[in-house]
C-alpha positions in Angstrom: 0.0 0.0 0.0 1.3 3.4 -0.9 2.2 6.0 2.0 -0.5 8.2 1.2 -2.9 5.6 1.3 -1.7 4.1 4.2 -1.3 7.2 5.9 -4.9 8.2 5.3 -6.0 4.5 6.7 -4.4 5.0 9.6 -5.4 8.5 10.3 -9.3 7.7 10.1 -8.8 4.5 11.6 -7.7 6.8 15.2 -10.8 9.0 14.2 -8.6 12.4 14.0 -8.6 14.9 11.4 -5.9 16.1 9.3 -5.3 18.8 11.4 -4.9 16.9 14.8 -2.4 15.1 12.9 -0.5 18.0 11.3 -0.4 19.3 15.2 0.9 16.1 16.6 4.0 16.1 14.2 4.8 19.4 13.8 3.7 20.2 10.4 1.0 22.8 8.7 -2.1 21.4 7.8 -1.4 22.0 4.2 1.7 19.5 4.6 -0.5 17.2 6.0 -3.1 17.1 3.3 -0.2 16.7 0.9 1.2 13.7 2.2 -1.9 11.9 2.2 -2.4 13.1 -1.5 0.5 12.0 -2.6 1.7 15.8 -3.5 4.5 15.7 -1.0 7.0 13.2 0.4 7.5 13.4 4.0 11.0 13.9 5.4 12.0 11.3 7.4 12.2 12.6 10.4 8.5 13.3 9.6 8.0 9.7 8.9 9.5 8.7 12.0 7.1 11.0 13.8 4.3 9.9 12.3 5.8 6.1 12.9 5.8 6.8 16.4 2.5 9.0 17.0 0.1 6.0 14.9 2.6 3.2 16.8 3.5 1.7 14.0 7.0 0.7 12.0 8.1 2.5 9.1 8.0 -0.1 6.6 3.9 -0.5 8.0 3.6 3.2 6.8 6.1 2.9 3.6 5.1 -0.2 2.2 8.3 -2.3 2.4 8.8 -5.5 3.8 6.4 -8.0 4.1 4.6 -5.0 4.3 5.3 -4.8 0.0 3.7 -8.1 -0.1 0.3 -7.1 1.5 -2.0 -7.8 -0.4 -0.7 -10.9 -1.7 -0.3 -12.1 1.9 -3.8 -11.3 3.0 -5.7 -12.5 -0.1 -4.2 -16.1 1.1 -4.2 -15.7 4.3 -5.8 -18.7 5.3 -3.7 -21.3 3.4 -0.7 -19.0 4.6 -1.4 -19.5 8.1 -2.0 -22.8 7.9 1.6 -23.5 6.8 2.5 -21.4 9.1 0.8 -23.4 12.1 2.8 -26.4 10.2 6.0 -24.5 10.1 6.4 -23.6 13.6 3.8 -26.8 15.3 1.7 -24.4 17.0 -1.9 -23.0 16.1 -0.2 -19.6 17.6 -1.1 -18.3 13.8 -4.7 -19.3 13.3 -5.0 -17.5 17.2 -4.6 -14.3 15.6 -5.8 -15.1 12.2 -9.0 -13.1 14.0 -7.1 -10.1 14.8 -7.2 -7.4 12.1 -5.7 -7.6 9.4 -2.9 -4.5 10.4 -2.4 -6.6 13.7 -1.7 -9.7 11.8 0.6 -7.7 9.6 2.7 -6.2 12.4 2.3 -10.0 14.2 3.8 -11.5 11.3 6.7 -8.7 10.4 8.3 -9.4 13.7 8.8 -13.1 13.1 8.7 -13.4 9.4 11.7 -11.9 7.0 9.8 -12.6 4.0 7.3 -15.0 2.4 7.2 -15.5 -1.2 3.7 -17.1 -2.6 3.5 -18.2 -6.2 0.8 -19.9 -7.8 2.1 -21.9 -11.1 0.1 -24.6 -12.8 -2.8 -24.3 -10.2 -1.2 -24.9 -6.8 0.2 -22.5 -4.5 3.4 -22.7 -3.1 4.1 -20.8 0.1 7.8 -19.9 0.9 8.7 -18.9 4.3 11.9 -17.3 5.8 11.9 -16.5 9.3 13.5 -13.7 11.2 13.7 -15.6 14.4 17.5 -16.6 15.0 16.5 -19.8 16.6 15.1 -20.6 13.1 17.6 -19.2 10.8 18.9 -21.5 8.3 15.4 -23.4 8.2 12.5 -21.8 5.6 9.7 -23.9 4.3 8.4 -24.5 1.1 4.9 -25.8 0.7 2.7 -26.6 -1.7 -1.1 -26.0 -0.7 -3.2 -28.3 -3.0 
């Protein structure tokens, strides 16, 4: 999800105008309506002001990491977690399958590196590489039928 975007998501998801928000990080309201346009590019001392204000990591608010991968993550999310669950022999992952889906994000960035998901000749296959150092050198590669 683009900045803007996300940045506008979050913003009405606290139920606070532009203008709270512009107040809360220092910049004019007119910056603020920019950014959430897509007119203007944050500075990043900005973005790490509006990181910390919303609570949430940078690449939540500018799309990288698993965060780039969004989408694609939570339009499989079931058969994702259900590797998951596999992966680490826990149902830790279907637990919070409930949560919202920016909880689940931020759950998953702080145990996940990266996932790749590819769907050739009608299966899926789920790749996963966790961030965890008791799990480094291990990823898993599964094919959901």
């Amino acid at each position: 999800m683009q900045f803007s975007k996300r940045l506008k998501e979050l913003r009405k998801q606290q139920n606070i105008t532009q203008s709270q928000l512009a107040q809360a990080i220092g910049v004019t309201d007119r910056a603020c309506r920019r950014y959430e346009s897509g007119e203007n590019e944050p500075t990043l001392s900005i973005i790490m002001s509006i990181a910390s204000y919303f609570n949430v990591s940078i690449d939540c608010l500018v799309g990288s990491g698993l965060y780039a991968k969004e989408d694609l993550i939570l339009q499989n999310k079931h058969r994702l977690i259900e590797a998951l669950d596999k992966f680490y022999y826990t149902d830790f992952f279907n637990k919070i399958s409930q949560l919202s889906n920016n909880k689940f994000m931020e759950i998953l960035s702080g145990i996940i590196d990266d996932i790749k998901i590819s769907d050739e000749d009608g299966k899926l296959e789920i790749s996963i590489y966790p961030l965890l150092a008791s799990d480094a050198g291990k990823t898993l590669s599964k094919i959901v039928p």
